[in-house]
ZAMARGU-4260 file (C-alpha; in steps of 0.2 Angstrom, whole numbers, plus 5000, padded with zeros to 4 digits):
<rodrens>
0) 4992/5015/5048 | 4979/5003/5038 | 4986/4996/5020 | 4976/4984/5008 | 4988/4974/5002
5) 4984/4967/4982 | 4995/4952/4973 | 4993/4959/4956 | 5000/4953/4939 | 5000/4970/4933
10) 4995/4990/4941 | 4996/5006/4935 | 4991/5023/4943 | 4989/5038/4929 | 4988/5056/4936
15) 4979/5070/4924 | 4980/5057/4908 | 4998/5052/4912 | 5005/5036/4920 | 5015/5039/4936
20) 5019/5021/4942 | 5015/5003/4932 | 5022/4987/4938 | 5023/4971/4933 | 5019/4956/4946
25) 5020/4961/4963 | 5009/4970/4976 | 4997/4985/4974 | 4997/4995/4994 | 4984/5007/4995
30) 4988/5017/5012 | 4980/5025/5023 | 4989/5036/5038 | 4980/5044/5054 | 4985/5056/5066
35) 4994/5045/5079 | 5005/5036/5066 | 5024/5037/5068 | 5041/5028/5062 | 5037/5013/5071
40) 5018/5008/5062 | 5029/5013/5044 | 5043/4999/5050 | 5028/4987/5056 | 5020/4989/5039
45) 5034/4987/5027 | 5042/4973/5038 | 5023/4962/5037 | 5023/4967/5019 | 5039/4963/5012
50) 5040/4948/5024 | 5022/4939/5019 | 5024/4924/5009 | 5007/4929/4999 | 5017/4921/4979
55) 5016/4905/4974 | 5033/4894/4973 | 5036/4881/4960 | 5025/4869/4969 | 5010/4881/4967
60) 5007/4884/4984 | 5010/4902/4994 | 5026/4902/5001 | 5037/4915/4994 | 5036/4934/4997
65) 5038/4951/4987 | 5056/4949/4986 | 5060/4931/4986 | 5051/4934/4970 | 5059/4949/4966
70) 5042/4959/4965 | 5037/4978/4962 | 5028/4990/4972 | 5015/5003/4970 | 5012/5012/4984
75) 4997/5025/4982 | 4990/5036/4998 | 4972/5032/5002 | 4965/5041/5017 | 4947/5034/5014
80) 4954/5019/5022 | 4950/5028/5040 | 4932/5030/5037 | 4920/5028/5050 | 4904/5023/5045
85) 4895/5024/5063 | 4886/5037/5061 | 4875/5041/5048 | 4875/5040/5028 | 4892/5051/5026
90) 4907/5043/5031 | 4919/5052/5043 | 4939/5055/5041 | 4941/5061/5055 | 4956/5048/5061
95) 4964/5050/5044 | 4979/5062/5046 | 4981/5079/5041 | 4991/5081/5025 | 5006/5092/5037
100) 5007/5074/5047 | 5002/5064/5032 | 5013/5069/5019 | 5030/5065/5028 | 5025/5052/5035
105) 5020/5044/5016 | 5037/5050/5009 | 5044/5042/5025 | 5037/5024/5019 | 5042/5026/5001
110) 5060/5030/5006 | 5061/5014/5017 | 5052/5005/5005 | 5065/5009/4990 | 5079/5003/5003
115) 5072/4989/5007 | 5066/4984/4989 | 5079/4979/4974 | 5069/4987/4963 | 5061/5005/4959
120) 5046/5007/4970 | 5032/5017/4960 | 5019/5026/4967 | 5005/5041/4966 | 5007/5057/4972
125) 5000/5062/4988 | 4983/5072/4987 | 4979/5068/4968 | 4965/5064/4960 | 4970/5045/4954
130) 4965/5031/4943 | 4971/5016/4949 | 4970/5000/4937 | 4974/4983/4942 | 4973/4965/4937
135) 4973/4957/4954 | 4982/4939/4954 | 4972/4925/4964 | 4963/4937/4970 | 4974/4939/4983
140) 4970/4955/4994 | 4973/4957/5014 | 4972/4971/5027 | 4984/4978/5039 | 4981/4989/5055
145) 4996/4994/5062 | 4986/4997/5079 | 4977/4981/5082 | 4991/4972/5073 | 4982/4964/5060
</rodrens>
């Protein structure tokens, strides 16, 4: 499982012209699943995310995470984030997970995520044609890899 990981002071994802998840400060995760994902890369995931002290305290410095600063979530499903770009001009998706493995295991996140997180967690819809808008704060933005652990 990869996520990109954005500390943004506003993010919206609109689906045929309609919003379907806008937040406020907090993080923007763009997720990607492969085939050998399971229960224990969602819990690695959410546990580095919600845990990472990524917000500034009242000293200015980063020190305080999602829900020390009682932050939103958008989550929205990105399987471009297993490209391989080895070969040739035209990226492979192979590694990226079948939607039949994929799907669940999104909803999986999102249901984890919502107990976890005191307030509504938004998101996109799984397979959609998205536009994502963001205004990124810092810019803050870090990878995760559930495999390597990074």
């Amino acid at each position: 499982m990869r996520a990109v990981i954005q500390r943004v002071s506003e993010a919206s994802v609109e689906i045929s012209g309609k919003i379907n998840g806008k937040i406020n400060s907090g993080l923007l995760i763009l997720l990607g699943i492969e085939t050998e994902d399971n229960g224990d890369d969602i819990d690695w995931m959410l546990s580095k995310i919600l845990q990472m002290r990524i917000f500034s305290d009242a000293d200015g410095k980063m020190n305080e995470s999602l829900l020390d600063q009682n932050g939103e979530f958008l989550v929205i499903s990105q399987f471009t984030l297993h490209a391989s770009t080895k070969k040739g001009k035209r990226p492979s998706f192979i590694k990226a997970a079948r939607p039949e493995i994929a799907i669940p295991l999104y909803e999986d996140f999102l249901k984890k995520a919502e107990l976890q997180i005191p307030r509504k967690v938004h998101s996109g819809i799984f397979g959609a044609d998205m536009k994502v808008r963001l205004i990124n704060d810092g810019p803050v933005t870090i990878t995760l890899d559930s495999k390597n652990k990074e």
